[in-house]
C-alpha positions as CSV (number, residue, x, y, z in Angstrom):
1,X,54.2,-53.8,21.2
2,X,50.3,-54.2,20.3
3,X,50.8,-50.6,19.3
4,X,53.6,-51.2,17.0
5,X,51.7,-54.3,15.4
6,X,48.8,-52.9,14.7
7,X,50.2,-49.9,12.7
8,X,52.1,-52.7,10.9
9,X,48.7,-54.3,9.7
10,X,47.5,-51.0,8.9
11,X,50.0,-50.1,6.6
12,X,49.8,-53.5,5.0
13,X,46.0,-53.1,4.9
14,X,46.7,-49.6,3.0
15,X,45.0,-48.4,5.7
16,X,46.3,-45.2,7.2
17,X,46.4,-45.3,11.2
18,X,44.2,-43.6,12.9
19,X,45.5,-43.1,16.5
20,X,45.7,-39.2,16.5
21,X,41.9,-39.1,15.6
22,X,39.5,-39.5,18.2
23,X,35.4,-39.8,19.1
24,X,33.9,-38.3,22.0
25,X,30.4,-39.3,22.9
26,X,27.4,-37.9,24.3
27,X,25.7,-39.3,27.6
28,X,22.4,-38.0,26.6
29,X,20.9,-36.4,23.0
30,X,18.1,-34.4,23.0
31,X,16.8,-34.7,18.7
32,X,13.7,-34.3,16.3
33,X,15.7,-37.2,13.9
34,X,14.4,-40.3,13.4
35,X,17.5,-41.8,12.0
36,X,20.1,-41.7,14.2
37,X,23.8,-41.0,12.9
38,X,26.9,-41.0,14.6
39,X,27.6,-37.2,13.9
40,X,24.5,-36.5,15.9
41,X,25.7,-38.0,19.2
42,X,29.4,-38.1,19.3
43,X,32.5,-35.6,18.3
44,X,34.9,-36.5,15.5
45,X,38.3,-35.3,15.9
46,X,41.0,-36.3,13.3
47,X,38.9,-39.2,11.6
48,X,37.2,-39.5,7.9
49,X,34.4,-36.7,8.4
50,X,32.3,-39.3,6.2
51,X,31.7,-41.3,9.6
52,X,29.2,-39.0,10.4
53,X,26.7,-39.9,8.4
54,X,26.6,-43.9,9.6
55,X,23.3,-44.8,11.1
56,X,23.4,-46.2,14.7
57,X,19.3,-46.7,15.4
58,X,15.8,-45.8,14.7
59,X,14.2,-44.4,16.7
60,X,10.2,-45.0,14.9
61,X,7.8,-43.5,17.9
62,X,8.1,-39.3,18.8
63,X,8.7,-39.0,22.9
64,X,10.6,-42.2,23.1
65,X,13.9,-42.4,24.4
66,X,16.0,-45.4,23.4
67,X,19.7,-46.8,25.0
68,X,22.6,-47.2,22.9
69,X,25.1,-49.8,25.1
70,X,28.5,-49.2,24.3
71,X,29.4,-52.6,22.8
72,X,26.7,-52.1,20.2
73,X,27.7,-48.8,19.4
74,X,31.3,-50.1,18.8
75,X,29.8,-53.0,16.9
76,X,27.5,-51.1,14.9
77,X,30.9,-48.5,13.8
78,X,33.1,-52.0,12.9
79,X,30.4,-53.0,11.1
80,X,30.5,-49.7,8.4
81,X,34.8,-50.2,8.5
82,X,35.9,-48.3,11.2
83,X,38.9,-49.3,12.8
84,X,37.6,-48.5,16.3
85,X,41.2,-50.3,17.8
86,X,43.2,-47.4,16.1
87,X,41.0,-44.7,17.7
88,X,40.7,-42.7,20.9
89,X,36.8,-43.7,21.7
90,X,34.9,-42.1,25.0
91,X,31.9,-44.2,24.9
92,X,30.0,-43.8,28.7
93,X,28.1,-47.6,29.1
94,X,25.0,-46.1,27.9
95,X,23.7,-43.4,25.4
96,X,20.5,-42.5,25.8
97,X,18.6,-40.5,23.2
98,X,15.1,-38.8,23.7
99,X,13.1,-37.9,19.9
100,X,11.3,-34.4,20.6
101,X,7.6,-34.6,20.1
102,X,4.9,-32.5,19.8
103,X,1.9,-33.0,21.9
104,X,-1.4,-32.6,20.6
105,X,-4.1,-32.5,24.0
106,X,-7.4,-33.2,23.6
107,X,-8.4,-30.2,24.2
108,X,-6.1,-28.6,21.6
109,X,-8.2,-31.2,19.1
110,X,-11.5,-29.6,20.8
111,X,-10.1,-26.4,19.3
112,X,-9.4,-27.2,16.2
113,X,-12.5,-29.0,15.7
114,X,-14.5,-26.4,16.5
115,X,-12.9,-23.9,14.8
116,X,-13.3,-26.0,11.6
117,X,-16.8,-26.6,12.0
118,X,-17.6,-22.8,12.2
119,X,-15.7,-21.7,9.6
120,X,-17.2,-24.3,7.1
121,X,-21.1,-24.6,7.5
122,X,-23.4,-21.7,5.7
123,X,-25.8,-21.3,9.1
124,X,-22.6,-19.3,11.1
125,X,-23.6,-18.5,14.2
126,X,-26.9,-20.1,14.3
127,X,-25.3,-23.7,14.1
128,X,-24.8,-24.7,17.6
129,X,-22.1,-27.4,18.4
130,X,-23.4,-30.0,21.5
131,X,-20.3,-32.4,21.3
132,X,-16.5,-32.5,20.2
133,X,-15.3,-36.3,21.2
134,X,-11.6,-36.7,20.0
135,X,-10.3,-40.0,21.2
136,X,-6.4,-39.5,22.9
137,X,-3.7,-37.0,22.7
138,X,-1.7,-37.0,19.8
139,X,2.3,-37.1,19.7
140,X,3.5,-35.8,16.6
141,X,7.3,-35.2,15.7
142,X,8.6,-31.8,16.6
143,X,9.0,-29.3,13.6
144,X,6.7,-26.9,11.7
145,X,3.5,-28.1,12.4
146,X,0.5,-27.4,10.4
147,X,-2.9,-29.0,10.1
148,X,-6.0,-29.3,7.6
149,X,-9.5,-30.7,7.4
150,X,-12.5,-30.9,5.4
151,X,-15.6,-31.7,6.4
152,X,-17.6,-34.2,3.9
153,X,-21.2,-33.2,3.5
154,X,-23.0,-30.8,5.8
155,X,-22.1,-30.6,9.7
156,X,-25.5,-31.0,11.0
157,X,-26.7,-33.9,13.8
158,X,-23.7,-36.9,14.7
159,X,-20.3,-36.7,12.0
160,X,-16.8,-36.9,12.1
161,X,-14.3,-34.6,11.3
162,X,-10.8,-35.6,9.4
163,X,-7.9,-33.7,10.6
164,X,-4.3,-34.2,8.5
165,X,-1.7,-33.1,10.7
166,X,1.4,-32.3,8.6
167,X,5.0,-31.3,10.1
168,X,7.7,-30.0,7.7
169,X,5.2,-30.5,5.0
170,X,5.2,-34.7,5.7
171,X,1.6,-35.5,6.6
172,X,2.5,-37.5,10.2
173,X,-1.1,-38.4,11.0
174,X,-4.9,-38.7,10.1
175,X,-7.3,-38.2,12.7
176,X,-11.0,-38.1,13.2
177,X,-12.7,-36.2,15.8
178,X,-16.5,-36.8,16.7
179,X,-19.2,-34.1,16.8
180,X,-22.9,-33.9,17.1
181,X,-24.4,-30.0,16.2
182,X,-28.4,-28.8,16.2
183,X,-29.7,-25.9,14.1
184,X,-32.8,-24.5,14.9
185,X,-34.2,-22.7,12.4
186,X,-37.5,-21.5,10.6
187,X,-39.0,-24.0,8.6
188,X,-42.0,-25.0,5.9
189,X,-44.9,-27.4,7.2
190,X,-48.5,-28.0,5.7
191,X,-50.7,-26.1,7.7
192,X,-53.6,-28.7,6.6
193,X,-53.5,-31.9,5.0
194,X,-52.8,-31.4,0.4
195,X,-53.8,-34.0,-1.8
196,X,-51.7,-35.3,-4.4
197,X,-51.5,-33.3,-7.7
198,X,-53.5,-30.3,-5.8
199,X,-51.1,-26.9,-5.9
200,X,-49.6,-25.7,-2.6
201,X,-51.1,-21.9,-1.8
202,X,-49.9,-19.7,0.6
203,X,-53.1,-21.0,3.2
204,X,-51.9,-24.4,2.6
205,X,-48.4,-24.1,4.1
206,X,-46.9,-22.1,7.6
207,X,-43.4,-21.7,9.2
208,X,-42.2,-23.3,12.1
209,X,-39.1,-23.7,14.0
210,X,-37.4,-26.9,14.0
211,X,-33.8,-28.5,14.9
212,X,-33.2,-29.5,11.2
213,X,-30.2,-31.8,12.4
214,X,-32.6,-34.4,12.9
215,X,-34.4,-33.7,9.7
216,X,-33.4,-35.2,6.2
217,X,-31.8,-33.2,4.0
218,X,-34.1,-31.2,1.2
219,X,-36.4,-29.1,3.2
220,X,-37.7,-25.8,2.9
221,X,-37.0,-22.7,4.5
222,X,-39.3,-20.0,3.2
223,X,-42.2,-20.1,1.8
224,X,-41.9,-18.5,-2.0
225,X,-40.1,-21.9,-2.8
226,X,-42.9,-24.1,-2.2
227,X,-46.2,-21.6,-3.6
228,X,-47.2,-22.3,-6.7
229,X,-46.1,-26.6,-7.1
230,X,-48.1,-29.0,-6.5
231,X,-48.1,-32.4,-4.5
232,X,-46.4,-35.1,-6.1
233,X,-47.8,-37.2,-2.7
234,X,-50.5,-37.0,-0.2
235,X,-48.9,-34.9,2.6
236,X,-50.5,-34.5,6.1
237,X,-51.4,-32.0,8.3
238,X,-48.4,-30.6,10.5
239,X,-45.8,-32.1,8.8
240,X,-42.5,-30.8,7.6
241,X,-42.5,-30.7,3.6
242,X,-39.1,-32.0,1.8
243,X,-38.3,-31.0,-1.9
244,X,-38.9,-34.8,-3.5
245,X,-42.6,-34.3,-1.8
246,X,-44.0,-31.1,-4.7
247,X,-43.1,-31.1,-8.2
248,X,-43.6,-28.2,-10.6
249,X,-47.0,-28.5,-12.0
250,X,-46.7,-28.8,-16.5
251,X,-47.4,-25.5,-18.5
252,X,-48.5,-27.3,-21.6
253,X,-50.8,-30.7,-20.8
254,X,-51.2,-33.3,-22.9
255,X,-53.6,-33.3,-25.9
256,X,-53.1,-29.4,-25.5
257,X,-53.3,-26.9,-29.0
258,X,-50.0,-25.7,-29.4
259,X,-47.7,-23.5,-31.7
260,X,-44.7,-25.1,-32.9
261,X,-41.9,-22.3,-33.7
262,X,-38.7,-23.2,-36.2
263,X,-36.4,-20.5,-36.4
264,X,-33.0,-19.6,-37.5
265,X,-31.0,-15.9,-37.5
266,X,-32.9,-14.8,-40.8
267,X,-36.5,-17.4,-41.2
268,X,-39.0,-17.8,-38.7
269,X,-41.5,-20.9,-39.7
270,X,-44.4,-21.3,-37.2
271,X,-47.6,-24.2,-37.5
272,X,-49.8,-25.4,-35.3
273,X,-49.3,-28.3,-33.2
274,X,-50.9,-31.0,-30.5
275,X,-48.4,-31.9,-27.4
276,X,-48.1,-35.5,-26.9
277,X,-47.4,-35.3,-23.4
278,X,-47.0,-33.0,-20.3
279,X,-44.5,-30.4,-20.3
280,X,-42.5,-28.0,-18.1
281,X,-40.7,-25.0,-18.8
282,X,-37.2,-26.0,-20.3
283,X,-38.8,-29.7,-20.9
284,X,-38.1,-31.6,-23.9
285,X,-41.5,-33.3,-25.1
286,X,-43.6,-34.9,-28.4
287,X,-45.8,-32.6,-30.4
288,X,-47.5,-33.6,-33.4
289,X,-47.9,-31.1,-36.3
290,X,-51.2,-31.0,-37.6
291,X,-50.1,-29.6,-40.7
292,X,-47.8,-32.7,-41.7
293,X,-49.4,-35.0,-39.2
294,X,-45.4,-35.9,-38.4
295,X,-44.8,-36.2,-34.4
296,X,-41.5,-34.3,-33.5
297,X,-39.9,-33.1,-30.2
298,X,-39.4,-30.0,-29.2
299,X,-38.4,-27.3,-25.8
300,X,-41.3,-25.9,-23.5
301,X,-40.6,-22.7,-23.9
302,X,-43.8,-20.8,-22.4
303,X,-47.2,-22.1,-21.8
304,X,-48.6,-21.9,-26.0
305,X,-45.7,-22.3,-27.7
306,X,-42.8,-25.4,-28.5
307,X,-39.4,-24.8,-30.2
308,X,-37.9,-27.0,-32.7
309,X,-34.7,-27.3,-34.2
310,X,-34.6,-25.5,-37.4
């Protein structure tokens, strides 16, 4: 009898019955999805192939397994319009469902951060790494894994590393991984103490190896780039010399006789001239022509002459 009425409301309802079709469920689901769909843990048999697609759960966190009960699963399918009284439903008490994941160990983070530190510092072999600190394990979702990272300024002494972990092309997490690396390597110290302004000789300097991870950055490592500048400081004895510490002395000095040149692709005009200040090559600096008496500026271009624009 509760047969009979219950086709009667269905045709009255427009709604066909349903009591041939029939959904079979799974006791346990093994799936990389984080939405959870009733296609993926039951079988449809003689129903609207549309029911597939409606959600049952979340499930947010890789690894987990959740619990489906079987009265939420058939509230959860009234809910989206299915006539669950006019259908064959095996439902066991409780679904369980397990989201793959994708372990990442900290050793496997060891790994890759080593392997990103050697193949992005100029010093290759020479750079030696002390530490790798990464913090936990990662779990990731399980697909096509893939990963990236960039270091930001040079990997010498304590940084971090960024690591973008990406699976299926979706970045899925952002991690840093701490390192500490020395580098001992050859480099330029005053051999005896220089006076500011006085030029740095070859006698004035000598090479020494130091770990230049606990140096700042703008040293020297060989000698031709320090000969022949001058001290923009006083600089001890024995100590390491940085690039802000020299300068390179002026060609042309103030007060200093001077040719002035004018040219263009068919004139050449040339007078004499007085620089107004110090100059180094490629500097742009005031020179008085003592022709016209007229103060100009002009380019250093050697250690006589000042070019001007035509």
């Amino acid at each position: 009898m509760k047969r009979i009425i219950l086709i009667a409301i269905f045709i009255m309802l427009g709604v066909p019955p349903l009591f041939g079709g029939e959904i079979i469920f799974h006791r346990f689901i093994n799936t990389s999805k984080e939405k959870i769909r009733l296609g993926d843990v039951a079988r449809i048999k003689g129903c609207n192939s549309d029911w597939k697609d409606i959600l049952l759960a979340h499930i947010n966190t890789p690894g987990t397994t959740i619990e489906l009960p079987a009265g939420y699963i058939k509230a959860r399918l009234k809910l989206n319009g299915v006539p669950v009284e006019g259908l064959r439903l095996h439902i066991p008490e409780v679904v369980k469902i397990k989201r793959q994941a994708i372990r990442i160990s900290k050793k496997d983070l060891i790994a890759i951060t080593r392997r990103c530190i050697m193949e992005n510092n100029p010093w290759g072999n020479k750079l030696k790494i002390i530490q790798i600190r990464p913090t936990n394990d990662l779990i990731l979702p399980k697909g096509r894994l893939s990963y990236s990272c960039q270091l930001n300024g040079s990997p010498l002494g304590s940084f971090s590393v960024p690591i973008i972990f990406k699976v299926n092309g979706r970045i899925v997490s952002r991690t840093w991984v701490m390192a500490k690396t020395s580098l001992i390597t050859p480099v330029i110290i005053s051999a005896c103490p220089i006076r500011r302004g006085e030029m740095i000789t070859r006698d004035k300097i000598r090479i020494i190896k130091r770990d230049v991870s606990r140096l700042l950055a703008g040293i020297f490592f060989n000698k031709e780039a320090v000969i022949g500048k001058r001290a923009r400081i006083n600089i001890g004895a024995d100590k390491v010399i940085y690039k802000n510490m020299v300068e390179i002395p002026p060609v042309i000095r103030r007060g200093q006789r001077v040719t002035i040149v004018a040219e263009s692709e068919s004139l050449k005009i040339t007078a004499p001239g007085k620089a107004k200040q110090d100059g180094r090559l490629g500097d742009i600096i005031k020179v008085e022509n003592l022709l016209s008496k007229k103060v100009i500026v002009g380019k250093v271009v050697d250690n006589q002459t000042i070019k001007v624009k035509f």
